[in-house]
N, C-alpha and C positions, 0 to 999 in steps of 0.2 A: 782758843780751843778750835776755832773754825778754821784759822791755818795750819793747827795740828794735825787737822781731820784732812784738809788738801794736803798738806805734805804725803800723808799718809797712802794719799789715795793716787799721787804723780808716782811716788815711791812702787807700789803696787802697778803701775802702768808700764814702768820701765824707764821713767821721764827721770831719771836722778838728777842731771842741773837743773830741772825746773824745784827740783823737791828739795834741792840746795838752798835754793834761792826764796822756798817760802817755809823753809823751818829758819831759815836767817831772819825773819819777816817778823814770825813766833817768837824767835829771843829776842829782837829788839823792843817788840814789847812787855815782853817778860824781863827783863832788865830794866826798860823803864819803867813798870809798877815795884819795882824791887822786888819779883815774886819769884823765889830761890826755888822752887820746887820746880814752877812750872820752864825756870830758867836752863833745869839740870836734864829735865826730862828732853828740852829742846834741843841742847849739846850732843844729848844721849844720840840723840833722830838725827839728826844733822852728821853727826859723825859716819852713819853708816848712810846715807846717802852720798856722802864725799867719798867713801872710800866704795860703792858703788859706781863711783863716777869717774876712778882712778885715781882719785888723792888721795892712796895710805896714809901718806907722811900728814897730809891736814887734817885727816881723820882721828890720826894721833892724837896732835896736839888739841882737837877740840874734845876728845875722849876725858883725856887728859885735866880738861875743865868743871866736864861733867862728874869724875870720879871724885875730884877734891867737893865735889858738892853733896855728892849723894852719900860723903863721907862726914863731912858736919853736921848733914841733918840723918844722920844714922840709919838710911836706909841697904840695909845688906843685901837685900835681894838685888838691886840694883848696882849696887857694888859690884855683886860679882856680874852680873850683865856685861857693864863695863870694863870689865878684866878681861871678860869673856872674847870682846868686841877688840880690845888692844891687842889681844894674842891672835886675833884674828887679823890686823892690818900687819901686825909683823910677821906672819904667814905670809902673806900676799907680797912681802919686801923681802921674804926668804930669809930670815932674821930667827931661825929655828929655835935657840938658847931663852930667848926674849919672847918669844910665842909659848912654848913649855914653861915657862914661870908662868907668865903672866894666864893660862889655862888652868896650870895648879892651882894658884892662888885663886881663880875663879872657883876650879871646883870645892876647894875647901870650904868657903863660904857658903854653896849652893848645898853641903852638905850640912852645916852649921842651922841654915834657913830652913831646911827640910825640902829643897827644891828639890824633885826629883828628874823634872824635863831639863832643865838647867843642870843638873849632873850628870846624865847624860850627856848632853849636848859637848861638855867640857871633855867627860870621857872620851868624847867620837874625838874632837880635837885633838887631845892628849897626843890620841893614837896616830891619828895624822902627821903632828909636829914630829912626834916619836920617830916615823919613818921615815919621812926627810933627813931628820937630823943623823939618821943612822943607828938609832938605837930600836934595837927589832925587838928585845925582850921586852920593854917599857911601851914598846908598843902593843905588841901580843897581851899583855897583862890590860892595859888598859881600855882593848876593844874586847875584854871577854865582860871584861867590868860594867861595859858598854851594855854587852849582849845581855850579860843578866837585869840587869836594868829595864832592856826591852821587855826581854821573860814576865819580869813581874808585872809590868805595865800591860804586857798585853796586846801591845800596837804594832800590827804583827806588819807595817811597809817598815819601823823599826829595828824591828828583826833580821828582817831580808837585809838592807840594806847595812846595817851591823857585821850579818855573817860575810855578807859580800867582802868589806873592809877585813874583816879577818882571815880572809881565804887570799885576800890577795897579798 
């Protein structure tokens, strides 16, 4: 827990291969007590310090570890985290078709869990993928989805930065 809490805290500094290198620290003892949770959680953090660090592609496959885990021991909300986070390095590899799934599939779940910041978040993405990939209508639908989202929430830098995305 104490390397979780350094990873956590290199990760927040901006330090991402040092924060590589002590959530690698976190699974390997998490793996050697066989503790799948705290092993899946590790994967989870690890992946987005690699792919802060410029390793989409390693980011993947350690994502990729973590989702088959968080899918055994039946944690959804974490699931879609992880979907969330895939559609995100294949954003960053400009891999548009494979971010749009993998965003959907997150948000479906975040809507399933009752996540609401988490559907959002997938919404903003949607819209993003959406307009790379070319598709403006898929997009426009998915950042208003976004906007009401914020509406209801209330989190009005949310908002701003929602309508921004939709104006542009």
């Amino acid at each position: 827990h104490m390397l979780m809490t350094l990873g956590d805290a290199r990760q927040q500094l901006g330090e991402s291969g040092e924060a590589v290198r002590v959530y690698g620290q976190a699974l390997e003892i998490a793996r050697g007590r066989d503790d799948k949770q705290n092993e899946a959680l590790s994967l989870f953090k690890l992946g987005y310090a690699q792919l802060d660090n410029g390793e989409p592609d390693t980011a993947i496959a350690t994502w990729d570890q973590a989702l088959a885990l968080f899918r055994t021991q039946k944690r959804r909300d974490y699931e879609a985290r992880t979907l969330g986070a895939l559609g995100t390095a294949n954003s960053e590899l400009e891999h548009w078709t494979e971010a749009i799934n993998y965003h959907t599939s997150a948000l479906h779940i975040a809507r399933e869990v009752g996540d609401k910041e988490e559907e959002g978040l997938q919404l903003n993405n949607l819209g993003h993928a959406s307009v790379e990939a070319g598709q403006l209508g898929q997009a426009l639908l998915r950042y208003r989805q976004a906007l009401h989202l914020a509406y209801l929430s209330g989190d009005r830098e949310n908002i701003v930065t929602t309508i921004v995305d939709l104006a542009r």
